[in-house]
Backbone as JSON Lines, residues from 0, in Angstrom:
{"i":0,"aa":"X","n":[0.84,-1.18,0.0],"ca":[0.0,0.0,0.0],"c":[0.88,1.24,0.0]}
{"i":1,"aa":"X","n":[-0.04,2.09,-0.84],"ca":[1.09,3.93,-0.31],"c":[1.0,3.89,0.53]}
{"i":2,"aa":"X","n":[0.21,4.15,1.4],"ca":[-0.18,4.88,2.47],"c":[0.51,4.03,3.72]}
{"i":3,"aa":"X","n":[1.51,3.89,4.6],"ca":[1.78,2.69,5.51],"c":[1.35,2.87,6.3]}
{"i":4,"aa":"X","n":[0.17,4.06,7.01],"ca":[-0.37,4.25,8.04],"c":[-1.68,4.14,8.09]}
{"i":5,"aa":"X","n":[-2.33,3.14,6.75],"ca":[-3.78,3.09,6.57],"c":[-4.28,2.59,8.06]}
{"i":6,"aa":"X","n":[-3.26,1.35,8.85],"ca":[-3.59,0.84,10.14],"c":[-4.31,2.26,10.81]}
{"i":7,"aa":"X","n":[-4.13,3.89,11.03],"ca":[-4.89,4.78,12.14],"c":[-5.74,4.7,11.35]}
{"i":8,"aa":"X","n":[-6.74,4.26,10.48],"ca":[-7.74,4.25,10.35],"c":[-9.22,3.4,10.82]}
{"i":9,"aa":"X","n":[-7.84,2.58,11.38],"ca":[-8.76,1.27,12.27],"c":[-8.53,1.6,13.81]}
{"i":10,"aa":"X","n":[-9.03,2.87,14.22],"ca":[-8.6,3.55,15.35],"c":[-10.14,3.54,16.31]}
{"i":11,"aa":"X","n":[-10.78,2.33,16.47],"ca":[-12.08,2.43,17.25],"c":[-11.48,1.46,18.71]}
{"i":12,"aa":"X","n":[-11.99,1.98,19.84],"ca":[-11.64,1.79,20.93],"c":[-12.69,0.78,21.38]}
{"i":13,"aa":"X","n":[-12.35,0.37,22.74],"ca":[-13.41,-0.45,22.98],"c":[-14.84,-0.05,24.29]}
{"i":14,"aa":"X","n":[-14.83,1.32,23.73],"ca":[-15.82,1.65,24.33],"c":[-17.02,1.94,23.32]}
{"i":15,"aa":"X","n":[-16.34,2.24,21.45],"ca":[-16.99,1.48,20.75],"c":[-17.73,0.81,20.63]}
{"i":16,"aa":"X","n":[-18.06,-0.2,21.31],"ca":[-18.36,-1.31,20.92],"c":[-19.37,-1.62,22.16]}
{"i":17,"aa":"X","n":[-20.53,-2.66,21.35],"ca":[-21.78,-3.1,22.38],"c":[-20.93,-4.01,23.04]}
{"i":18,"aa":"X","n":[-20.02,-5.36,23.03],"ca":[-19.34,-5.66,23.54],"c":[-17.7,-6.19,23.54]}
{"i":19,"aa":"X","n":[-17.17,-6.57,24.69],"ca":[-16.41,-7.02,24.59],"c":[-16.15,-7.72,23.3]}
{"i":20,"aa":"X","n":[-16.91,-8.78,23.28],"ca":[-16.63,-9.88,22.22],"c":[-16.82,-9.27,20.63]}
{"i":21,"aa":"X","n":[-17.41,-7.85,20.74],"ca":[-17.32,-7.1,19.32],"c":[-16.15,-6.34,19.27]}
{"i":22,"aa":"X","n":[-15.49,-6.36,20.25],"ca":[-14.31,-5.73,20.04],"c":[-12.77,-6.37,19.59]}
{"i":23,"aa":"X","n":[-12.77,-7.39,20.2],"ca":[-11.75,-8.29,20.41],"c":[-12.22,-9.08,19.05]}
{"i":24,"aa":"X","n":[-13.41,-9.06,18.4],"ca":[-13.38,-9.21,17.02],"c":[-12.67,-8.43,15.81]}
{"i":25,"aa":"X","n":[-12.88,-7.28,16.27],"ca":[-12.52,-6.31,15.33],"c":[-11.22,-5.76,15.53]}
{"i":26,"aa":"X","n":[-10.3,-6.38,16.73],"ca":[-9.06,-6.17,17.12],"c":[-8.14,-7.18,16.08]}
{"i":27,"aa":"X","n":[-9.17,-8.67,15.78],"ca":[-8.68,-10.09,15.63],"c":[-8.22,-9.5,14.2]}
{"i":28,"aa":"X","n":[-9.47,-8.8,13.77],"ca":[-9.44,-8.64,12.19],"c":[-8.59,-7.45,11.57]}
{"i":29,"aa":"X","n":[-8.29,-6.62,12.47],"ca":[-7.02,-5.6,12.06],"c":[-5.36,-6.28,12.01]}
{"i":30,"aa":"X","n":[-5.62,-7.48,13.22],"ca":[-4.23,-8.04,13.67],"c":[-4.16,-8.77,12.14]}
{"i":31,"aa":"X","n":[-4.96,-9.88,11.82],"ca":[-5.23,-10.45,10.75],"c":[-4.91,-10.14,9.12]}
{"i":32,"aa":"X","n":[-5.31,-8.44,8.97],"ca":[-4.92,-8.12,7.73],"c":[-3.65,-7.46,7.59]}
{"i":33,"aa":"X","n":[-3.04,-7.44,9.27],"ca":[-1.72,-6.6,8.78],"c":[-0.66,-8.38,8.93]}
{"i":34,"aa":"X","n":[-1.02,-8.61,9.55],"ca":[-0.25,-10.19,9.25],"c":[-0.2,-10.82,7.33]}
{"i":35,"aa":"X","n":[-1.13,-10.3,7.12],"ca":[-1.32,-10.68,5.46],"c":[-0.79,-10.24,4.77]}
{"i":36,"aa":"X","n":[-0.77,-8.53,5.02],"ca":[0.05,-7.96,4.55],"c":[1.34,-8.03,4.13]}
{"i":37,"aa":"X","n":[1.65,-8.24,5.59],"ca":[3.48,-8.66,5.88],"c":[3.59,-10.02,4.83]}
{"i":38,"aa":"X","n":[3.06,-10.78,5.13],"ca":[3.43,-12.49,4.44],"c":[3.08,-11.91,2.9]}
{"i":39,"aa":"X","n":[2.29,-10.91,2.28],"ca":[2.29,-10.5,1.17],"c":[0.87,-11.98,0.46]}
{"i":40,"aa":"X","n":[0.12,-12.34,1.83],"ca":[-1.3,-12.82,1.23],"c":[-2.03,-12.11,1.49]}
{"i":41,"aa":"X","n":[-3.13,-12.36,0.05],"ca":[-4.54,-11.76,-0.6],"c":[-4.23,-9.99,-0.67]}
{"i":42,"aa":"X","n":[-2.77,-9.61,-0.99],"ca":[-2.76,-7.95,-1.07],"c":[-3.62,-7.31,-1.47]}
{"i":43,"aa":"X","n":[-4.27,-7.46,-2.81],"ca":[-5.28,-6.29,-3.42],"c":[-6.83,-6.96,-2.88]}
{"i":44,"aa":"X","n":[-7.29,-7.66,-2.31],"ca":[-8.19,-7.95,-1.35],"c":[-8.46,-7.16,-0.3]}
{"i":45,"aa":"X","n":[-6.72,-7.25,0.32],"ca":[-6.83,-6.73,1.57],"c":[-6.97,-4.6,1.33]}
{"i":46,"aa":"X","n":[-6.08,-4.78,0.5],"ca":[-6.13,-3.15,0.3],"c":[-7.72,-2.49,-0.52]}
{"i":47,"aa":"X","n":[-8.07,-3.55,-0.96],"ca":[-9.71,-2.9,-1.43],"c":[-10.68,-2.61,-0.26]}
{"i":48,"aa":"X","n":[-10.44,-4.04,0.73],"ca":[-10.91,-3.71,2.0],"c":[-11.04,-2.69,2.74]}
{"i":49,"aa":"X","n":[-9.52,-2.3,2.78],"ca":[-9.51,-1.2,3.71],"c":[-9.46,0.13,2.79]}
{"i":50,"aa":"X","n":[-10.04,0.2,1.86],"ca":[-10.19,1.54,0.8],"c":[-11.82,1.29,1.22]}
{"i":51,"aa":"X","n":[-12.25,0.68,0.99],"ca":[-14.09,0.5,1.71],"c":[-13.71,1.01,2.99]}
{"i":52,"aa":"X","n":[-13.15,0.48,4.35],"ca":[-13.89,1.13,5.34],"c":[-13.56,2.19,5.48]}
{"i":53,"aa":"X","n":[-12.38,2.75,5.14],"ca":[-11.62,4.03,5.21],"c":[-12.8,4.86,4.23]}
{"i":54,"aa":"X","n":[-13.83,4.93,3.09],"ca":[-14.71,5.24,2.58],"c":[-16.17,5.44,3.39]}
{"i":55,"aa":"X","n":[-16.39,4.08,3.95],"ca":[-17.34,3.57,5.13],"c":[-17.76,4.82,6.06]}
{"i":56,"aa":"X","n":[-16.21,4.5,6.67],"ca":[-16.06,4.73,8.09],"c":[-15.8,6.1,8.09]}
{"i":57,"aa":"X","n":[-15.46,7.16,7.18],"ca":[-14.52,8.76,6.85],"c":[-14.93,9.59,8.48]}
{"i":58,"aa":"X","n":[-16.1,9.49,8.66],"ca":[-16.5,10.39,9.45],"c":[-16.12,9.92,10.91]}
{"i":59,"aa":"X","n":[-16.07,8.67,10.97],"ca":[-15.76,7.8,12.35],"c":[-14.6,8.06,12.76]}
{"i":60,"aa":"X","n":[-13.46,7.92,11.39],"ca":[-12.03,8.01,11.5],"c":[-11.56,9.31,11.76]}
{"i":61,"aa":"X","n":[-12.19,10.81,11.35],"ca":[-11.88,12.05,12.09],"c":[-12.2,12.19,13.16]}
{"i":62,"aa":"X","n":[-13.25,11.26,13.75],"ca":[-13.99,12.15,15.09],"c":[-13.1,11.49,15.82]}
{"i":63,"aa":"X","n":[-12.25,10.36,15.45],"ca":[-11.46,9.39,16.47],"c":[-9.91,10.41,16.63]}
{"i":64,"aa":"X","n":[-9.51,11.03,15.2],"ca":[-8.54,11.53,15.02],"c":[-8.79,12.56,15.78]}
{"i":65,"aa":"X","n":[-9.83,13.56,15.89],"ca":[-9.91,14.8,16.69],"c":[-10.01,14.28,18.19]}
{"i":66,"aa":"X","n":[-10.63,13.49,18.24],"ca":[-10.58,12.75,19.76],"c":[-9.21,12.71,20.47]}
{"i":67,"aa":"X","n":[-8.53,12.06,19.45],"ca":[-6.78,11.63,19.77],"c":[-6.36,13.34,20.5]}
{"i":68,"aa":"X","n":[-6.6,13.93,18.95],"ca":[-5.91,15.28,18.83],"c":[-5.66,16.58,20.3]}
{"i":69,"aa":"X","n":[-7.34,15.87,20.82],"ca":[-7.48,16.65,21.8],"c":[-6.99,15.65,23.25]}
{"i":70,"aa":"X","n":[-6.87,14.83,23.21],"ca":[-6.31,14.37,24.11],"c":[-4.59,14.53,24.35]}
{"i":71,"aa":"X","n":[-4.38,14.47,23.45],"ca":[-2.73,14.74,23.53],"c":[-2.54,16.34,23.61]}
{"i":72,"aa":"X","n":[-3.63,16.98,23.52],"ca":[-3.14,18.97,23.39],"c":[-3.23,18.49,25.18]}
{"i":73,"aa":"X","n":[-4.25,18.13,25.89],"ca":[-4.56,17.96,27.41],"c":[-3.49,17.2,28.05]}
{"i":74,"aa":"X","n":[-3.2,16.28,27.59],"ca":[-2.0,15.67,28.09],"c":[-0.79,16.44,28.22]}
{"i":75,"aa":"X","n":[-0.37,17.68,27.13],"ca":[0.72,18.14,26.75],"c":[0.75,19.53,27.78]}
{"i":76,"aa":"X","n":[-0.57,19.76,27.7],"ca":[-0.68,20.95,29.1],"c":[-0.55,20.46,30.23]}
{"i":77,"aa":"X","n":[-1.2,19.3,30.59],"ca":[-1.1,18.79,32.03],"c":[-0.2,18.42,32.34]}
{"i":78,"aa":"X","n":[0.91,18.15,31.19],"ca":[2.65,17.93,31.49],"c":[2.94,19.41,32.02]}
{"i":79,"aa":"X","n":[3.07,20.37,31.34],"ca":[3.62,21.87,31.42],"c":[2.76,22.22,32.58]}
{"i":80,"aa":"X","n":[1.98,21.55,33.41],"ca":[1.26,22.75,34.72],"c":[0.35,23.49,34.11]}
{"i":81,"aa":"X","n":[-0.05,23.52,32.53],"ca":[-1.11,24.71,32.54],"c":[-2.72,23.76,32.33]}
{"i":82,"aa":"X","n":[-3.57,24.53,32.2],"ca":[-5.02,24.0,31.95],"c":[-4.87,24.33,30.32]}
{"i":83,"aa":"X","n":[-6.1,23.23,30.11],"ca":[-5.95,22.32,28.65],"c":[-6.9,23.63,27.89]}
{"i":84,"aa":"X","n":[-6.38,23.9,26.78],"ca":[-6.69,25.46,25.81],"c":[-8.08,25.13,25.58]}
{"i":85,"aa":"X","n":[-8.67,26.49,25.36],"ca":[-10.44,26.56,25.47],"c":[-9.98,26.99,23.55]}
{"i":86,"aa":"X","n":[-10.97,26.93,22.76],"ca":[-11.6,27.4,21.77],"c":[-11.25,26.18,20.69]}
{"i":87,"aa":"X","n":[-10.87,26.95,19.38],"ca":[-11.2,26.28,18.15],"c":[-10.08,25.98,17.42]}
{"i":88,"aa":"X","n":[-9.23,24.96,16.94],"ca":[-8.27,25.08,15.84],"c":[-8.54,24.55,14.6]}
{"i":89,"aa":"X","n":[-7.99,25.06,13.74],"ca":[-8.24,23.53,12.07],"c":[-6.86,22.86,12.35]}
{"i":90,"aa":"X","n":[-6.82,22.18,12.47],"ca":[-5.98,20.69,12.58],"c":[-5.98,20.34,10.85]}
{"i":91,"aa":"X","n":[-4.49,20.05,10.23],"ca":[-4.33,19.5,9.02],"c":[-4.1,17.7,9.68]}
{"i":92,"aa":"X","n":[-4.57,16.71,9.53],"ca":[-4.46,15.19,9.48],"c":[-3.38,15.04,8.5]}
{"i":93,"aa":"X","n":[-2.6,14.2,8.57],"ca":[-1.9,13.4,8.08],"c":[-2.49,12.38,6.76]}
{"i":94,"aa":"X","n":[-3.66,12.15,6.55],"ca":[-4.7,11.95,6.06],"c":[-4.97,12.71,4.82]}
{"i":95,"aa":"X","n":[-4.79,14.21,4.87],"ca":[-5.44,15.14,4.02],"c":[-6.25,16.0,4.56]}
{"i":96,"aa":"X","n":[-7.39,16.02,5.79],"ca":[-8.23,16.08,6.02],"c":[-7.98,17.09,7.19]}
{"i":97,"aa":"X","n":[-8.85,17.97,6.64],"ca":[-9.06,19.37,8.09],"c":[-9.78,19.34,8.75]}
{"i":98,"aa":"X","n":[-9.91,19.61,9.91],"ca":[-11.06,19.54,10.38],"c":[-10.71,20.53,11.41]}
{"i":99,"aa":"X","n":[-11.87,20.67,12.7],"ca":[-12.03,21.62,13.48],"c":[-11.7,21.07,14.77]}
{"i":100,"aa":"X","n":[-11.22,21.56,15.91],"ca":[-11.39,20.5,16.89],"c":[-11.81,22.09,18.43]}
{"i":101,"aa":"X","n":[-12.78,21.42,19.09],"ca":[-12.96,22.14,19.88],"c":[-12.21,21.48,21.36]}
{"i":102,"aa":"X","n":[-11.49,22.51,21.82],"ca":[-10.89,22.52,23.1],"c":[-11.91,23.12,24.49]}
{"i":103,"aa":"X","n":[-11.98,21.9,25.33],"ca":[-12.26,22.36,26.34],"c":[-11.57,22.64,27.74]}
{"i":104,"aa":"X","n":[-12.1,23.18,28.28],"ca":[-10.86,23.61,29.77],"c":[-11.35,22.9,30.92]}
């Protein structure tokens, strides 16, 4: 694949999920296609796959990315002693993709 970081697109947590056992499914099946990858079985299978959910999923995969985004600005203040920044940024993704992310304090 171009992209070698298509894996943050399979960025759903397991609070995601109705359960456990839907999670640890969908953990099985990320572990699964990057194992395929590597061994270089079913490649254009696997990469059509994940061009669908990455299509699927677009809106799931920013709100997870802004999720991240804002957790690490909070983390990065709560290292430095200050409180975590109030308002609005556009965030460029790695992805392509801008988006907005609101900071709370």
């Amino acid at each position: 694949m171009e992209d070698i970081l298509w894996f943050h697109s399979y960025n759903k947590r397991e609070e995601d999920f109705a359960s456990l056992r839907e999670y640890n499914d969908y953990l099985e099946e990320v572990e699964d296609m990057i194992f395929n990858l590597i061994e270089g079985v079913d490649v254009p299978a696997i990469e059509a796959k994940i061009a669908e959910y990455q299509r699927e999923n677009a809106e799931q995969i920013m709100n997870a990315h802004a999720r991240k985004a804002e957790e690490y600005a909070a983390a990065l203040a709560a290292s430095k002693g200050q409180p975590a920044q109030t308002g609005v940024d556009l965030v460029s993704l790695s992805s392509g993709f801008q988006i907005f992310l609101h900071f709370n304090s």
